[in-house]
N, C-alpha and C positions, 0 to 999 in steps of 0.2 A: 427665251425658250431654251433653257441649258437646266440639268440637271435630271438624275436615274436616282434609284433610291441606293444604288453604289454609290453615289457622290456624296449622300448622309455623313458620312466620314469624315468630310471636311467639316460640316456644323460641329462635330462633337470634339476636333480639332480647338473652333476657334471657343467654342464654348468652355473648350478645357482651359487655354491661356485667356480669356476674360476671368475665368474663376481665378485665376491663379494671378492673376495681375493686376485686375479688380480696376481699370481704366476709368477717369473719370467721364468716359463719354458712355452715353445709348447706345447700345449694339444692337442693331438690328436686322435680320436678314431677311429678305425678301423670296420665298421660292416658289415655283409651280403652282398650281393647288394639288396637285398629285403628291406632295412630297408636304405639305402643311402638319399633317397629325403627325405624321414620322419624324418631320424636324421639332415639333414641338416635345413629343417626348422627349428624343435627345438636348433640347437644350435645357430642360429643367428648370425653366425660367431663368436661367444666367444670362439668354440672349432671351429677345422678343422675337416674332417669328410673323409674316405680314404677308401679305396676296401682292399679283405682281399688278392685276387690276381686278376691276366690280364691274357689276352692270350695274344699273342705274334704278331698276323695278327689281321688288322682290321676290316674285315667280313667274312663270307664264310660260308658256311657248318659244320659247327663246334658245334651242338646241345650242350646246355648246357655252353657252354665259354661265357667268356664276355671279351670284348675288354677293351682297355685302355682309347678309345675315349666314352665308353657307361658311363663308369664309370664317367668321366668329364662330360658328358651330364646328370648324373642324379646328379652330384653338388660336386664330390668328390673333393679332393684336394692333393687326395697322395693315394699311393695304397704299400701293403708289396709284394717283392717278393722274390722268395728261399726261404721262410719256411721253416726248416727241417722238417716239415711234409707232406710238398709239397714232399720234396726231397725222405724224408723215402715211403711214401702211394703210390704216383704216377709219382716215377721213375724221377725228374727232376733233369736233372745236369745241369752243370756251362753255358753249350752254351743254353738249351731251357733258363734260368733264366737269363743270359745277352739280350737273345732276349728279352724278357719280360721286362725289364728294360729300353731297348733303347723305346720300341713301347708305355713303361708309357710315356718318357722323350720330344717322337715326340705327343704325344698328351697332354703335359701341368703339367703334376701330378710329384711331388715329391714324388721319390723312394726309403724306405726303404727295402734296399739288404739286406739278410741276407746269413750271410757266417759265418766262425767258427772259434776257433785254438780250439786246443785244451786244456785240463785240465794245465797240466804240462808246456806248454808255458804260460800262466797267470801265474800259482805260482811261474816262474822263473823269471818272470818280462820282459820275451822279450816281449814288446810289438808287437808283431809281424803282426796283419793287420795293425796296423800304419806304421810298417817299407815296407811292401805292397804298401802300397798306398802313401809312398813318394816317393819309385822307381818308382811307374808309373804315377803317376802326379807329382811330384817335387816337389814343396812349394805350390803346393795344397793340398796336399796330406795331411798337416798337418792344414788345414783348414776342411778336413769333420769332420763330426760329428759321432763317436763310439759310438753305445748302446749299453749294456749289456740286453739280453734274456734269460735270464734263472730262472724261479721261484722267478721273484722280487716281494714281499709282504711286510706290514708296519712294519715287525718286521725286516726285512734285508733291508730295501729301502736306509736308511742312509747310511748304512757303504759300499753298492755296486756303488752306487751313489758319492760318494767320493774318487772311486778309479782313479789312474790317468788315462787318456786316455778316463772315462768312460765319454760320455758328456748328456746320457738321459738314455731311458728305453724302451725296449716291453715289456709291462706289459702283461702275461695272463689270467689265472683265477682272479686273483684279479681285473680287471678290468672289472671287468662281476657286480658286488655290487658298487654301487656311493660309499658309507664309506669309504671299503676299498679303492678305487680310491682317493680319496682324500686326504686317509693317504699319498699315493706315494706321491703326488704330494707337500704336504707339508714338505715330510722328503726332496724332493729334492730342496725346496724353504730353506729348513735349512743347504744346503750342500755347 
C-alpha cells in the first residue's frame, strides 16, 4: 500500500535505465491499481506493469475488489497473488489464492504465486517447491520460474540471485527508490 501518482517518477526512472541498459532480466513492477494506467503509459512497454492482487469472480457486489479482467483493462500484464500478507492480514488460504490465480490466468495476466517452504528446507538444500511442482506438472515443472521474496536489497541481491533454483525476485521496499531498483536489477544482470 505505498505509492501517489508523485511516486510515477520513479517508474519512468527505472524505465529510463532498463532502456538504457537493456538487463537481461524481466522487469516488472507491481503498483496500486490507482497508479496502473499511469505507470503504464510511462513505462512504454520497457517495463511490464502488474496488480498488486485480484479477486477471484469477475463482477458483482464486491465494494472495494478488483477483478482480474479490470486490472488487464487498465493495461496490466500480471498481477501477485498469495502474498503472505494477503495470507497473514486477510485470512487467504491456498483455495481463495488458486482461485485467484486461475481468474488472472482466464483473463490474460501472468501470475506470480506466492507460496513458501520453509527456513530449514532451503538450508538443507531440498529444493523443495521444485520437487512440488515436478510431481504435478512433470517436465514442466522444471520449466517455471522460482523467486526468492524475502528482503532482497543491493547489498544481498548477488549472492540470493545466484542461488540455485532462484530464477528472479519480489523485490519490496527496495523497489519503492528507482537507485535502489536498479542495483537489483544490475546485481542480477551480473549473476
Amino acid at each position: 500500500m505505498n505509492g501517489l501518482s508523485s511516486q510515477l517518477r520513479e517508474i519512468q526512472a527505472i524505465a529510463s535505465a532498463v532502456a538504457a541498459t537493456r538487463p537481461v532480466a524481466e522487469i516488472l513492477i507491481f503498483t496500486p491499481a490507482t497508479l496502473i494506467e499511469g505507470a503504464v503509459q510511462i513505462a512504454a512497454g520497457r517495463i511490464g506493469i502488474g496488480g498488486q492482487d485480484c479477486d477471484a469472480t469477475i463482477s458483482g457486489a464486491f465494494t472495494g475488489d478488483i477483478s482480474a479482467q479490470m486490472l488487464k483493462d487498465a493495461g496490466a500484464c500480471s498481477v501477485i497473488v498469495g502474498h503472505s500478507e494477503r495470507r497473514q492480514h486477510h485470512g487467504e488460504t491456498d483455495a481463495m489464492v488458486a482461485a485467484k490465480a486461475n481468474a488472472a490466468w482466464r483473463a490474460g495476466l501472468q501470475v506470480i504465486l506466492c507460496i513458501g517452504e520453509t527456513q530449514s528446507q532451503r538450508r538443507d538444500g531440498r529444493a523443495f517447491i521444485r520437487h512440488c511442482l515436478e510431481l504435478r506438472l512433470g517436465a514442466e515443472g522444471t520449466e517455471v520460474r522460482i523467486f526468492y521474496g524475502g528482503s532482497v536489497k543491493p547489498s544481498n541481491a548477488h549472492e540470493l540471485l545466484a542461488l540455485p533454483e532462484v530464477g528472479g525476485a519480489l523485490i519490496g521496499g527496495a523497489s519503492l527508490k528507482a537507485a535502489e531498483f536498479e542495483a537489483i536489477i544490475r546485481a542480477f544482470s551480473n549473476t
